[in-house]
C-alpha positions in Angstrom: 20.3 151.8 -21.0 20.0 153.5 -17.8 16.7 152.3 -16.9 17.3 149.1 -17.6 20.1 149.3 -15.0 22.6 148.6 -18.6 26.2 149.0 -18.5 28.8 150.0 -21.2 32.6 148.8 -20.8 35.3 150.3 -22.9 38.6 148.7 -23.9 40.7 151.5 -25.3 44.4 151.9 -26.2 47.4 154.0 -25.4 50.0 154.7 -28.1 53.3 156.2 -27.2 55.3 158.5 -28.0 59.0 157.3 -28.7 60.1 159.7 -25.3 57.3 157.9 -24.1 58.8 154.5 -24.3 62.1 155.9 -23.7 60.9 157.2 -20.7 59.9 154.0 -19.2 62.3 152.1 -20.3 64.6 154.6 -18.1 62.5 153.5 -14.9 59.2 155.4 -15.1 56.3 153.3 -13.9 54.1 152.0 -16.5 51.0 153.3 -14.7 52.9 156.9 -14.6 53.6 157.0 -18.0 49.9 156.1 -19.3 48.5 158.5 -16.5 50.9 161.3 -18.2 50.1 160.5 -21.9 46.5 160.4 -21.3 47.0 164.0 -19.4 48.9 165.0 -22.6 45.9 163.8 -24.9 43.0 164.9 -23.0 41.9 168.4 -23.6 39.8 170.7 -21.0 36.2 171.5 -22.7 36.2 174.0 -25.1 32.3 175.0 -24.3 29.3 174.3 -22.2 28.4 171.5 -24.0 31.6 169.7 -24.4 31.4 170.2 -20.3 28.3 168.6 -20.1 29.7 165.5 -22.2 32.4 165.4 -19.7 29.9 165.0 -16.3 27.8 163.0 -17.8 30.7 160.7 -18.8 31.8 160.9 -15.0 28.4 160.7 -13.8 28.2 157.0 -15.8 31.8 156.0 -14.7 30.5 157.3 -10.8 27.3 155.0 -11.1 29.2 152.2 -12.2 27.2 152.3 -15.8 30.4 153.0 -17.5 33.9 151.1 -16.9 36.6 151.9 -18.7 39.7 149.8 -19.0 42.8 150.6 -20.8 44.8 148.3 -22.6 48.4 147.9 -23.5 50.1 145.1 -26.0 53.3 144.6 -24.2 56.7 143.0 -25.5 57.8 139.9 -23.8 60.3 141.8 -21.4 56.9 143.3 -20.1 58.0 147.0 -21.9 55.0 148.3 -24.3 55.1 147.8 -28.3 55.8 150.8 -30.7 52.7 152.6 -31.0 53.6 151.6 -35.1 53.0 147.7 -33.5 49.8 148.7 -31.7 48.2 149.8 -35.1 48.5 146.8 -37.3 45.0 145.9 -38.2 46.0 141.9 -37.5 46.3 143.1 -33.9 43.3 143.0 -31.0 44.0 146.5 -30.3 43.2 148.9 -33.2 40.9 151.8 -33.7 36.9 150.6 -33.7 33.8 152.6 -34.0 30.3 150.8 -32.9 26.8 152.6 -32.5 24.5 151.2 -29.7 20.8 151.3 -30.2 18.5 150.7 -27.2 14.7 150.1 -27.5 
């Protein structure tokens, strides 16, 4: 992939918590309360090799061979859905797992 300049982009999901949502609803920015529930969910490395994951992964995202986006179903009045919404298989957003193969 990286020699043939390739680049990966990942859509992912945030659920929330129900303080989460409460939260917002109670005037905390969107972007502040994904930032904190992704701080919540993310865990430092655990070993060397998990630390290695984790530069390479900001090495790709650095070099622009890795973007990723993520993505929240919202209600009309622009709040998010109940993370119980965001997991109903009928829905875009729901959990995926893909292998890539290069030549």
């Amino acid at each position: 992939m990286l020699h043939n300049q390739g680049q990966m982009r990942l859509v992912m999901g945030c659920q929330f918590s129900p303080q989460d949502l409460q939260a917002i609803q109670q005037g905390y920015e969107l972007r502040e309360a994904v930032a904190q529930r992704l701080d919540a969910d993310l865990q430092a490395p655990k070993n060397f090799a998990q630390l290695k994951h984790f530069e390479i992964l900001s090495w790709l995202i650095q070099n622009q061979y890795l973007d990723i986006r993520i993505a929240i179903p919202l209600k009309s009045d622009g709040l998010p859905e109940e993370s119980d919404r965001q997991l109903d298989p009928h829905r875009i957003f729901h959990e995926k797992v893909g292998i890539i193969t290069d030549k």
